[in-house]
N, C-alpha and C positions, 0 to 999 in steps of 0.2 A: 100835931095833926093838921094846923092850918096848915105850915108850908108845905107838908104832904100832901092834901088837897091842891093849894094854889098851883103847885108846881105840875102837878098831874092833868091839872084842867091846860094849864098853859103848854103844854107838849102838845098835846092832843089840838089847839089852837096852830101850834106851829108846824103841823104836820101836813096843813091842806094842802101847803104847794108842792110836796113833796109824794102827793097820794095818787098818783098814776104811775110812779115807781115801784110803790110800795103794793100795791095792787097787781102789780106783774110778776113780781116776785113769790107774792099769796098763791096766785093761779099756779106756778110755775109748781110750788111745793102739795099745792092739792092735786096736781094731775100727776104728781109722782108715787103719792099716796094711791091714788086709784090706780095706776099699774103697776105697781106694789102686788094688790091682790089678783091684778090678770095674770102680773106673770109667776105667780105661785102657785096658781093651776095650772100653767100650763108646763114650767117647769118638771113637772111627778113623770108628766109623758116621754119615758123612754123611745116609745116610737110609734109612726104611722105605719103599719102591716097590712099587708093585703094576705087573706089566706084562700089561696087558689084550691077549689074544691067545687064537687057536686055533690057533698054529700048534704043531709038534713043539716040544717041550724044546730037544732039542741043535740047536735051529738058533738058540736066542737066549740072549742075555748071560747071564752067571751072576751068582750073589752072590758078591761080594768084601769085604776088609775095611772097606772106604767104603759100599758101597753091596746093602744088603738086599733080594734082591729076588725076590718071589713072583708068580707066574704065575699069572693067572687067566682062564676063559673070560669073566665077565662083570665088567663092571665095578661095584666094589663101593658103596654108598651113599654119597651125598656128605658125610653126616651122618658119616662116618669120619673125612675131614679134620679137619673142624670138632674131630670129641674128641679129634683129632692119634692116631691110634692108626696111620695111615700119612700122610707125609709129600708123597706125588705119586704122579698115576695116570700111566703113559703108558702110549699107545697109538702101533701101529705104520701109518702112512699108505700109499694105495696105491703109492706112490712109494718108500716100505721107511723114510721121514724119521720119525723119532720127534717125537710131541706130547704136551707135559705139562699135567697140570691140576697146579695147588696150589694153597695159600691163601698162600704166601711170594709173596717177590718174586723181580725178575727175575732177579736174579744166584742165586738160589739157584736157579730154573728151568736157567739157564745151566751150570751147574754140576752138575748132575743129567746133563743133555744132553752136556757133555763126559765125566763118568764112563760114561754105559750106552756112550758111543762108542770110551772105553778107558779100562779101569777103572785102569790105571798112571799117568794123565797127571797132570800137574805141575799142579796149580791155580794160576790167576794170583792172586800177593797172599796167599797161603793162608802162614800159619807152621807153622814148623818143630813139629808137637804131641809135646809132654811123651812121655817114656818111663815106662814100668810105674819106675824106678828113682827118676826126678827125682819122681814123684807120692808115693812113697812116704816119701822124706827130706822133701818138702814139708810130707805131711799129717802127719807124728811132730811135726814141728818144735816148735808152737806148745803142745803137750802135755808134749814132752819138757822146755822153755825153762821151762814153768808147775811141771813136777814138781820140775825141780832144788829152787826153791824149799823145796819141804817136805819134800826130802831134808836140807838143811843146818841143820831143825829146831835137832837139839842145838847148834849153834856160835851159830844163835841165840838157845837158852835161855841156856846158859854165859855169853856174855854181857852177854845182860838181868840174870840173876842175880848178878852179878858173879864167878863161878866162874870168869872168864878171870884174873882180876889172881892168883887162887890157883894157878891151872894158871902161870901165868907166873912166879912166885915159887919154884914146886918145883923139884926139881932130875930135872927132866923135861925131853926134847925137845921145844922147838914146833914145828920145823919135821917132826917125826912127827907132833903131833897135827892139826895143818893135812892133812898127807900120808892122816891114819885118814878124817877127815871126806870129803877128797877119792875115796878109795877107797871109802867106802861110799854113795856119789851115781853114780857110775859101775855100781858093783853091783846099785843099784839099775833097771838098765837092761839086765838080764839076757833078762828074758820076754822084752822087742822082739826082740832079738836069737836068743833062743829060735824063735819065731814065723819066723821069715825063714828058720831051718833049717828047718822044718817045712815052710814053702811053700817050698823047693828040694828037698826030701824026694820030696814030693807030688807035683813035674812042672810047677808053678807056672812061668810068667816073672817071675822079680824084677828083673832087671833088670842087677843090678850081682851081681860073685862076694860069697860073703862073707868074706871079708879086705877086698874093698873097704868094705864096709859096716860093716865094725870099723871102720875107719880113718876114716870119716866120721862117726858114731856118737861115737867119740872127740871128733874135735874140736868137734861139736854140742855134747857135752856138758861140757867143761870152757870150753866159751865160756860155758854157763849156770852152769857153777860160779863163774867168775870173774867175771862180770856179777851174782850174788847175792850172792859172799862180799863183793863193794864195795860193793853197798845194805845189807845186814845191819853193815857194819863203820860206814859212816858215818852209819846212821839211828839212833838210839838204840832206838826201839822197834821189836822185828822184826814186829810186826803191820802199821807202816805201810810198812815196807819189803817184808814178803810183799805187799799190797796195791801195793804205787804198783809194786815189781817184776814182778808179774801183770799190771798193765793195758799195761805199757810191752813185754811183751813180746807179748802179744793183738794191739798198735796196730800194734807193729812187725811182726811175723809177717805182719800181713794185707797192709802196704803191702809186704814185698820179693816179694809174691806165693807162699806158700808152697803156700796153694788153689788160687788162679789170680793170672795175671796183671795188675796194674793198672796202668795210665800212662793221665794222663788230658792229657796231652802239656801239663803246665805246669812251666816250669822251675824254677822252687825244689822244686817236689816230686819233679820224677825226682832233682835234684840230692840229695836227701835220700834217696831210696830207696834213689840210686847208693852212698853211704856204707854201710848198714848192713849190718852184717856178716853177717846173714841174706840179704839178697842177692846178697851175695860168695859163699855158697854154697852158696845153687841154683844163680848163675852156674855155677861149678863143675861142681856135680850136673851140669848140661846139655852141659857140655863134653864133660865123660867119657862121656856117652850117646852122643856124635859121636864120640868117639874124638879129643879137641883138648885135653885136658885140660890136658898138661905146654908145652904152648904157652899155655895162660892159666893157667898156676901162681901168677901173682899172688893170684891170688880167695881162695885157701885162704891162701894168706902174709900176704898181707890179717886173716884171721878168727884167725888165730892169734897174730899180732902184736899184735891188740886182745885177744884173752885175755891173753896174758901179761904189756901193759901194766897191764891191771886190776886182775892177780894180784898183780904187784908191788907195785901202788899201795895195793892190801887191805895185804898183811904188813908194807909201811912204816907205813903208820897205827898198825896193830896194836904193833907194836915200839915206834913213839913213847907207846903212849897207855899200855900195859902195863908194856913191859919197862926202859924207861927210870926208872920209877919207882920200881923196885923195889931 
């Protein structure tokens, strides 16, 4: 427990000069978090409609969460489409049959035309769209994965420097000083979590309670601990290993779709999507949104299975390259 302590304090010591980095990074992943849930409302809206008419209010459609739709006696200039500031005019025929202009096509006229005629209806082909929850674990992800990184500074100073072969030599805990590093990477993911009480505070939908969002949080984060602590242990210098760790997980992030969704229906590349454990858990995320989660409990069993092979794989190295020697 001392060297867990000593070693904890003394990161937290070696982090000052580093905290205007680490600070832009914070911001960068809380303002992703906060449009996360802007653009999950606004996402639902299939469209801005103008419904050209003289008749009473309450005798026609309202706005719903698909479909925007303001009422006009005249119809507005056509040069509005064009700058997209509204999506489709319709008007009502003498026959009561709605007609649309747009500059889309057909299936989105189509589609328009089934929502003013009920605005509940099941779109044909339409997927299942992301919840305020899965947008939010999505958009951290690839910030969060980048941060670990330059949380684990000191284990990859110590070392470059060779201060591991001395820390292994004392008659000190490693598996504490492994344990302080781990703990102050996790702490460092305090704000987000911070941030999430606040928009549940607030009245906010986030989505998920937060215990669930510890719990997820968590094992986001000791995937990127375990996924770093293996590039820093096997790369000798941690600059190439911060680098070629950063780009791999940018690469990866984007393809298990943490933004949006990508399948461009070729099979070695879903097949490779299908693997990575950032896809295993949005899968997840999306279950839990439906309420299916502990029926695909794989996905997280999955993500956490590859952390803790990782993990293992790190402190064997480490013990063969250090401790054996000593």
């Amino acid at each position: 427990m001392r060297t867990f302590t000593t070693t904890f304090i003394n990161i937290y010591e070696r982090t000052i000069p580093r905290l205007v980095s680490m600070i832009l990074l914070t911001v960068f992943t809380l303002a992703s978090m906060v449009l996360a849930v802007h653009l999950t409302d606004v996402q639902q809206v299939k469209g801005r409609i103008v419904l050209v008419t003289d008749k009473s209010a309450e005798m026609l459609p309202k706005s719903s969460s698909r479909l925007n739709i303001a009422v006009s006696a005249e119809k507005p200039p056509y040069s509005a489409l064009v700058e997209q500031k509204y999506d489709a005019y319709v008007t009502i025929g003498a026959n009561g049959d709605y007609q649309i202009q747009t500059l889309r096509d057909d299936d989105y006229k189509n589609m328009v035309l089934t929502l003013m005629k009920n605005p509940d209806a099941v779109l044909k082909d339409s997927k299942i769209p992301r919840g305020v929850g899965a947008n939010i674990i999505g958009f951290m992800m690839m910030f969060i994965l980048i941060q670990v990184f330059g949380s684990l500074f000191a284990f990859a100073d110590d070392k470059e420097q060779e201060q591991m072969r001395r820390i292994t030599a004392a008659p000190v805990s490693f598996g504490g000083y492994l344990a302080a590093h781990c703990a102050y990477c996790l702490s460092m993911f305090l704000p987000e979590y911070i941030l999430l009480i606040i928009l549940k505070l607030w009245g906010f939908d986030i989505g998920f309670t937060l215990l669930q969002y510890a719990g997820l949080l968590v094992v986001m984060e000791l995937f990127g601990i375990s996924f770093a602590l293996l590039l820093y242990t096997l790369i000798n210098k941690p600059d190439n290993a911060s680098m070629l760790g950063r780009s791999i997980v940018v690469l990866t992030s984007m393809l298990a779709g943490s933004f949006y969704l990508l399948s461009k229906k070729n099979i070695l590349l879903d097949l490779i999507i299908k693997i990575l454990p950032q896809k295993q858990l949005m899968n997840f995320v999306e279950y839990m949104e439906r309420g299916e989660a502990w029926h695909h409990s794989f996905s997280i069993i999955y993500v956490i299975a590859v952390s803790a092979v990782m993990f293992m794989v790190s402190c064997s190295v480490l013990r063969m390259k250090y401790m054996k020697r000593v």
